[in-house]
N, C-alpha and C positions, 0 to 999 in steps of 0.2 A: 449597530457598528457602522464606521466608516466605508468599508470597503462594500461592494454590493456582491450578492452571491450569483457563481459561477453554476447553471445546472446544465451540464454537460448528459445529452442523450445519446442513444445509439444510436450510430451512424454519421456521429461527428469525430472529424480528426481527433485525435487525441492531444492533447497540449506536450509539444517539443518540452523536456527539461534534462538539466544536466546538474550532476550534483557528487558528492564525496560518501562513499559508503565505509559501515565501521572497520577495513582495514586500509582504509583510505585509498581506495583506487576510487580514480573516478570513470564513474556511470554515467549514460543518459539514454532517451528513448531510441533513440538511432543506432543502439547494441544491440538493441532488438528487431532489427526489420530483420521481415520474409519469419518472422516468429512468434508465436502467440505470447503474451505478458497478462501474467497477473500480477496485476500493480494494487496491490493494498493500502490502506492507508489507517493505524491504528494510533490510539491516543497516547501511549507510555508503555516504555521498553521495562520489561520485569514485572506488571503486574500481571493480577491474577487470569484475565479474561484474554490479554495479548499474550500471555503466556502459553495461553491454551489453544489460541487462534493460530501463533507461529507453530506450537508443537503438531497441531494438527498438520500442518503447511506440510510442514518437515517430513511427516511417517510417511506422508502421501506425494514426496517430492519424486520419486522416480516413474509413479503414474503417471504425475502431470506432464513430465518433460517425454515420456511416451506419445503421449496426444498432442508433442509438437509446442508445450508453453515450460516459458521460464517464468519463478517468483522473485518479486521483487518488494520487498515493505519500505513503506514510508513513514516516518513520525520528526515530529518536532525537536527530539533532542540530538546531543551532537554523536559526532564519530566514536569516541571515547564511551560512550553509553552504549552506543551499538555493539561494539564492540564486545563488552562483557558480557550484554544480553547474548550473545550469539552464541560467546564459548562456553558461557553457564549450561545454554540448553540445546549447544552442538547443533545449529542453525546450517541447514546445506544451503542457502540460498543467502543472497547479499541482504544487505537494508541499509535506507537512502537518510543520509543525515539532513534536514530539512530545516536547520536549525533559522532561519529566514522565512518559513513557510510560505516560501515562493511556489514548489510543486503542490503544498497541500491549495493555496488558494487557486492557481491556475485550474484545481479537479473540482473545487468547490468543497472541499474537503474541511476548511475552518467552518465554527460556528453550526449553525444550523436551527432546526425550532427550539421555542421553547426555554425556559430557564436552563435547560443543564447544555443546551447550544452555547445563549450566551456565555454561561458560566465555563466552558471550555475553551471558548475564546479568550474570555478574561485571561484564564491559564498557559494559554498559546497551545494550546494540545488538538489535536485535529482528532475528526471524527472517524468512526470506524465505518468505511466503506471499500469498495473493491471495484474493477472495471477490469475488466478483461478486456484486450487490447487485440485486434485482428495482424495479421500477418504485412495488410496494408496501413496500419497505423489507425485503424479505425475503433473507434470505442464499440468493440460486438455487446457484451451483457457489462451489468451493471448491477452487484450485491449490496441493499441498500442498508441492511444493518443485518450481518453476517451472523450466524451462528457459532460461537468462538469455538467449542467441542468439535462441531464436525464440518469449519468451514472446508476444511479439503475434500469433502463428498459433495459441499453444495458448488463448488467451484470445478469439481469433474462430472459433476452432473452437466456444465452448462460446454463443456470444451468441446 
């Protein structure tokens, strides 16, 4: 591919982005300072594995925001999609319309190894990863291909 990949470690800034979520307010990292973010980043709104990774998010949304973090999803399709996904499966937290994959490439999020890399690329679907985000905008951990069932344990395991 064109574009060369982003591998974002911890202890680097987190990439500034601003963007439209599915009820169209607009978001960006800077809503979140002095707050921990977990910024997700999953390939299609309603299938079976993001289904399961958001609903996870979701049961265990009032722990997380105990330990001081907000969730935030990212994917490739637009507002209108978010949108649905959210009401269908009663979504407590926002999700970032990315329909540009400007935030996915800024995280490194497009692409990745491998045939089913490129072949997600081909598709414009970003890959599934996660970056927990420090209070100073610093990337703390980094979930590099999350467990969709119980990403909400592995992501308060790390808070």
């Amino acid at each position: 591919m064109g574009h060369s990949r982003v591998r974002l470690q911890i202890g680097d800034p987190a990439p500034a982005f601003v963007g439209l979520t599915g009820d169209g307010k607009t978001i960006g990292l800077r809503d979140f300072a002095g707050k921990k973010l977990v910024l997700y980043f999953y390939p299609k709104d309603d299938t079976p594995g993001c289904t399961r990774q958001a609903c996870s998010l979701r049961d265990y949304n009032a722990q997380i925001k105990e330990r001081g973090a907000e969730i935030l999803g990212v994917s490739t399709q637009d507002a209108a999609s978010h949108e649905r996904f959210s009401r269908k499966h009663r979504l407590n937290f926002p999700l970032l319309a990315d329909a540009d994959k400007a935030v996915s490439q800024a995280y490194g999020a497009m692409g990745g190894g491998g045939l089913l890399g490129v072949a997600m690329d081909l598709l414009g679907l970003a890959r599934r990863i996660t970056f927990i985000i420090d209070e100073q905008g610093r990337i703390a951990q980094i979930i590099d291909s999350p467990d969709c069932s119980n990403h909400a344990r592995e992501v308060l395991g790390l808070l």
